[in-house]
C-alpha positions as a LaTeX table, in Angstrom:
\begin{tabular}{lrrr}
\hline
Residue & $x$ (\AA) & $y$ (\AA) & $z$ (\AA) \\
\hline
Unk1 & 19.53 & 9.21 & $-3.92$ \\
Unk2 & 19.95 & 6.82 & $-1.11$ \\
Unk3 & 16.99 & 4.44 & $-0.17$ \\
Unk4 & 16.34 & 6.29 & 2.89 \\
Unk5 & 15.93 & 9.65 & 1.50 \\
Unk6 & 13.91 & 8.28 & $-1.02$ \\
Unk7 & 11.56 & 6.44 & 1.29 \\
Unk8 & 11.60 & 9.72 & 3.77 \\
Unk9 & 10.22 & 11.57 & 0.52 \\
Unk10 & 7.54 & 9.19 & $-0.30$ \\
Unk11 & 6.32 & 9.37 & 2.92 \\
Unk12 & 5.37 & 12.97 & 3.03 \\
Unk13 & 4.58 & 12.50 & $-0.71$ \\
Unk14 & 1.66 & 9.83 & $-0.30$ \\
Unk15 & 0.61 & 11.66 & 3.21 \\
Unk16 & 0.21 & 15.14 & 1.41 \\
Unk17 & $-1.51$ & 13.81 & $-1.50$ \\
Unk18 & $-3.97$ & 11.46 & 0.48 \\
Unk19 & $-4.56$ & 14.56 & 2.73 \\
Unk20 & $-4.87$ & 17.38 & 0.62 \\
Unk21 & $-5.47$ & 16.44 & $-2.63$ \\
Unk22 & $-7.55$ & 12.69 & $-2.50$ \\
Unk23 & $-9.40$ & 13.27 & 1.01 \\
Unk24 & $-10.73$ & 17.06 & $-0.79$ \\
Unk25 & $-12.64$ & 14.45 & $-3.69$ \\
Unk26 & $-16.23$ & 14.42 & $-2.41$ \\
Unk27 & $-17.26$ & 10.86 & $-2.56$ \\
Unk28 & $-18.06$ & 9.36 & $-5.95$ \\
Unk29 & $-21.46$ & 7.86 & $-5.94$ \\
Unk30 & $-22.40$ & 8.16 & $-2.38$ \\
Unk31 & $-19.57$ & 5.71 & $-0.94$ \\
Unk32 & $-16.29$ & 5.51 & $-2.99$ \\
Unk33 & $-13.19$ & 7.32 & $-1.42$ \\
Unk34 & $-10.12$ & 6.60 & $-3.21$ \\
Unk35 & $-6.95$ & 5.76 & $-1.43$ \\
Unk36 & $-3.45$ & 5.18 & $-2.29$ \\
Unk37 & $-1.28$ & 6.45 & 0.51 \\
Unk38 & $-0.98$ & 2.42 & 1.68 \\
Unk39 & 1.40 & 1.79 & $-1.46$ \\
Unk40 & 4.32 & 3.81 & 0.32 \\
Unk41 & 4.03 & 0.16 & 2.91 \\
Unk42 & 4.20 & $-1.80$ & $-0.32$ \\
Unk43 & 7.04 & $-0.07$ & $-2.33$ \\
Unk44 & 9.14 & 0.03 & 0.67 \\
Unk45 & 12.53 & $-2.61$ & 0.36 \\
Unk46 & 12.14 & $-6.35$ & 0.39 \\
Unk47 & 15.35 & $-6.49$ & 3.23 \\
Unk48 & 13.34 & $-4.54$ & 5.81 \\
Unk49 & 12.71 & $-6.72$ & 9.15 \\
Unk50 & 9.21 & $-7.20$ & 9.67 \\
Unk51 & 8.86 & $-5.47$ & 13.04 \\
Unk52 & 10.91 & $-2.45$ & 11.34 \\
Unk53 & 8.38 & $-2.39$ & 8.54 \\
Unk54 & 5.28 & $-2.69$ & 11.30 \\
Unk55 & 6.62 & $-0.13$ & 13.41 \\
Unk56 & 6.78 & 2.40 & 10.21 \\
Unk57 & 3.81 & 1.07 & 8.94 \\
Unk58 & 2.30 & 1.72 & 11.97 \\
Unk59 & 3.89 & 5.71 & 12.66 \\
Unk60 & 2.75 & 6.18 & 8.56 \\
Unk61 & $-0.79$ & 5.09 & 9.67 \\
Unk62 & $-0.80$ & 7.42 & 12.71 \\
Unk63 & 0.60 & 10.23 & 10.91 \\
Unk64 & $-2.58$ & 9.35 & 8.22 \\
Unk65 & $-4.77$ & 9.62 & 11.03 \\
Unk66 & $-3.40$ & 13.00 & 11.85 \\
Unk67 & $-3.77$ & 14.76 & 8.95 \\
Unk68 & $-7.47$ & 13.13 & 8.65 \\
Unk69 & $-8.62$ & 13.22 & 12.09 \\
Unk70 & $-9.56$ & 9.93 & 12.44 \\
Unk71 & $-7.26$ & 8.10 & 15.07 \\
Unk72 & $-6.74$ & 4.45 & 14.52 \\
Unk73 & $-8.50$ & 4.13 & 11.41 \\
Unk74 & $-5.91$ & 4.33 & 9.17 \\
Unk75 & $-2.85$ & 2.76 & 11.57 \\
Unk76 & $-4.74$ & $-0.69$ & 12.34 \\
Unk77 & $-4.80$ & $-1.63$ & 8.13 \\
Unk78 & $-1.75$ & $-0.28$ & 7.79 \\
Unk79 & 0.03 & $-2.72$ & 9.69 \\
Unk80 & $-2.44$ & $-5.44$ & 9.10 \\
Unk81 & $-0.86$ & $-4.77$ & 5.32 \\
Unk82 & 2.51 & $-4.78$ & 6.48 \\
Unk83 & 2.04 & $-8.10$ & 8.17 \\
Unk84 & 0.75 & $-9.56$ & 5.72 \\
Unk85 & 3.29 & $-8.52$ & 2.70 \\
Unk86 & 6.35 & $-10.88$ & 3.40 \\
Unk87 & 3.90 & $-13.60$ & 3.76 \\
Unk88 & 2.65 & $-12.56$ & 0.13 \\
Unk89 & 6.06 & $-11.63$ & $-1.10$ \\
Unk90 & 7.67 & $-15.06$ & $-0.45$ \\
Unk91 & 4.98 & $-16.41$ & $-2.54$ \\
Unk92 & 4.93 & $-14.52$ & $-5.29$ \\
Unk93 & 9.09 & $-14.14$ & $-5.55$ \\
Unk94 & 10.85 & $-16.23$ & $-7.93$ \\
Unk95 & 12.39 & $-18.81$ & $-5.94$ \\
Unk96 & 14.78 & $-19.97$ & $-8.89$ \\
Unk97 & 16.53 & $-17.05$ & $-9.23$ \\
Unk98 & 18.28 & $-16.82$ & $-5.81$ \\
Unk99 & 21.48 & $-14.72$ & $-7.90$ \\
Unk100 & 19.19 & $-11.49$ & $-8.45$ \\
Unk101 & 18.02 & $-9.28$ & $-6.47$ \\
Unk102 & 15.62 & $-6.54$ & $-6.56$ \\
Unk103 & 15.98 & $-3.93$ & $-3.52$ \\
Unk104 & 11.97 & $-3.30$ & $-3.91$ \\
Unk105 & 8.60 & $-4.56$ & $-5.01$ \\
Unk106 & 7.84 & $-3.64$ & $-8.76$ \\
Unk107 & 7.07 & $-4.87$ & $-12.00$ \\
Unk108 & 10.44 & $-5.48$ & $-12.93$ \\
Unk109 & 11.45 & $-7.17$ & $-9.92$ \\
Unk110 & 8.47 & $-9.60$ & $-9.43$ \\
Unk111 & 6.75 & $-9.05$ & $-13.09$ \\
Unk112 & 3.36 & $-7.75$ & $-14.01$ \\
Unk113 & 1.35 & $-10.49$ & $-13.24$ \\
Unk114 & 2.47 & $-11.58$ & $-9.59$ \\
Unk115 & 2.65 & $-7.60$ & $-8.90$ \\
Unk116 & $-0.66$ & $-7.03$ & $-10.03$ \\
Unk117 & $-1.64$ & $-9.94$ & $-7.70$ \\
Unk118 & 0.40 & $-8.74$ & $-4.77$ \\
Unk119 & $-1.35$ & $-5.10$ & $-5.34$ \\
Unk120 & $-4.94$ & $-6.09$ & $-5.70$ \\
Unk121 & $-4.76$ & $-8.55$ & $-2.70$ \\
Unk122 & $-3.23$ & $-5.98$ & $-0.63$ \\
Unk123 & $-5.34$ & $-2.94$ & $-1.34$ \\
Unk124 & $-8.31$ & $-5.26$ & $-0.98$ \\
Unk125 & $-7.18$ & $-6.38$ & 2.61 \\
Unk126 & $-6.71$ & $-2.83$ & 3.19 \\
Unk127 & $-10.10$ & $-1.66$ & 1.92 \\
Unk128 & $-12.14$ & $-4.10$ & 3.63 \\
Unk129 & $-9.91$ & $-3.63$ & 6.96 \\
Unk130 & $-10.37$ & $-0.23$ & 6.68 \\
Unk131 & $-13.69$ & $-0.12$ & 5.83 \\
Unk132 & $-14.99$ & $-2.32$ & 8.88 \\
Unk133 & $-13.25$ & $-0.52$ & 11.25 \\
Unk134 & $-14.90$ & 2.63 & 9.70 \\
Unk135 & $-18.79$ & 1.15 & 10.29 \\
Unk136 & $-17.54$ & $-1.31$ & 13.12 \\
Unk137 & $-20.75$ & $-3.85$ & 11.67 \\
Unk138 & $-21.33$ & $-5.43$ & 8.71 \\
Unk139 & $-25.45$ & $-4.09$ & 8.49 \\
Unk140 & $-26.33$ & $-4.47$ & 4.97 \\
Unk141 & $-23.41$ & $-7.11$ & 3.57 \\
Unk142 & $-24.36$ & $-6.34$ & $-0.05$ \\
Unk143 & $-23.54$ & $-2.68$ & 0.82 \\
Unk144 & $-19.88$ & $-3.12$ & 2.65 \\
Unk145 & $-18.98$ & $-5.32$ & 0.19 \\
Unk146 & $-20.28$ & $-3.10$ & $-2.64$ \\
Unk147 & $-18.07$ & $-0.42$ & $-0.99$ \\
Unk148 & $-14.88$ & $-2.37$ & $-0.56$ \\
Unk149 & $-14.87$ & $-3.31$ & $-4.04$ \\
Unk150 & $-15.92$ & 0.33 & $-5.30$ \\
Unk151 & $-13.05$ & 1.79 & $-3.57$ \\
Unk152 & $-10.61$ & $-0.86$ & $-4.16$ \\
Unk153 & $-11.24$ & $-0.54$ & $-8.03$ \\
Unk154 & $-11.33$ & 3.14 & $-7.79$ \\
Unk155 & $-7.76$ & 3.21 & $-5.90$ \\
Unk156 & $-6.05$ & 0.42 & $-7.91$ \\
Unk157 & $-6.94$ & 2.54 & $-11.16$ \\
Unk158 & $-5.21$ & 5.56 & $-9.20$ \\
Unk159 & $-2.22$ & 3.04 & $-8.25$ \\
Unk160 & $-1.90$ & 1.66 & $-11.71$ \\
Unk161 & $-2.03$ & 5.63 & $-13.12$ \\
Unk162 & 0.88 & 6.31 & $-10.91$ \\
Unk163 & 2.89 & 3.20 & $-11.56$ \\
Unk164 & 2.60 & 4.27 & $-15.34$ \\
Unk165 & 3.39 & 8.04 & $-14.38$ \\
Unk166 & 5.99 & 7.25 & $-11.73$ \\
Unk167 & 8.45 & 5.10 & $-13.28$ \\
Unk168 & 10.35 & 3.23 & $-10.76$ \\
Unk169 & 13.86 & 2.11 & $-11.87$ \\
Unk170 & 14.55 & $-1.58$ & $-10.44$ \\
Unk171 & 17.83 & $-1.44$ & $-8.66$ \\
Unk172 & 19.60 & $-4.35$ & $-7.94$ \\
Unk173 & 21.13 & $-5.15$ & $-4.97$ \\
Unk174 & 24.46 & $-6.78$ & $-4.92$ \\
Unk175 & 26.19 & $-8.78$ & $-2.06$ \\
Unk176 & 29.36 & $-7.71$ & $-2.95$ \\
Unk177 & 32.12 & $-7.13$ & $-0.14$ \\
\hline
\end{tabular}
């Protein structure tokens, strides 16, 4: 299946399931709503321009917003996140081995512990983003803060279920004429 196909299906995967299936979930415990449809932005390929991946981070967010009914909301952290991940990638990549390439983030390309890393700090951004555009004021700190980190350990649970469910094969890209 070619990379496009596969990311055109993902996208209407993660929107469907954050729509109809995640948004349904009445809260847990008066304030945690889990997300995951943000981890199409991060499983999309490491060669992807950053304006390309802002632009479809940005249509993904609206198209979130749709299906919610909540315009903006969603968009804005979605291409905060998608500024944000090269910066984070070419940190956490392996700078020695230059002769290998991965065509997407995963725990075979990058390895469990700098994925894990580049996972948590991106669904955190995303939470609190999110979350402070949702209230638009801090009010009671302890509170928004107890809610970022309620959601963003509910979700990573949810995006560490699916990495385990979803197996991703690591493809390699090659430079070869």
């Amino acid at each position: 299946m070619s990379t496009l196909v596969k990311n055109i299906f993902r996208f209407i995967l993660f929107i469907l399931v954050q729509a109809y299936v995640l948004d349904k979930v009445p809260p847990l415990h008066q304030f945690v709503k889990p997300y995951v449809y943000f981890l199409f932005i991060l499983w999309l390929p490491f060669n992807m321009p950053r304006l390309a991946l802002m632009l479809v981070a940005f249509v993904f967010g609206l198209c979130m917003d749709y299906f919610s009914g909540t315009p903006g909301l969603h968009a804005a952290p979605c291409v905060l996140i998608a500024y944000l991940r090269p910066f984070l990638l070419n940190v956490l990549l392996p700078q020695e081995k230059t002769e290998i390439s991965y065509g997407e983030p995963g725990i075979k390309s990058l390895g469990f512990a700098p994925y894990s890393v580049y996972i948590v700090l991106l669904t955190f951004v995303h939470h609190t983003y999110l979350v402070l555009i949702e209230w638009l004021q801090f009010g009671d700190f302890l509170f928004f803060m107890g809610k970022v980190a309620a959601t963003t350990a509910v979700s990573l649970l949810l995006i560490f279920i699916a990495e385990m469910l979803f197996y991703r094969k690591a493809r390699f890209k090659t430079n070869a004429a």
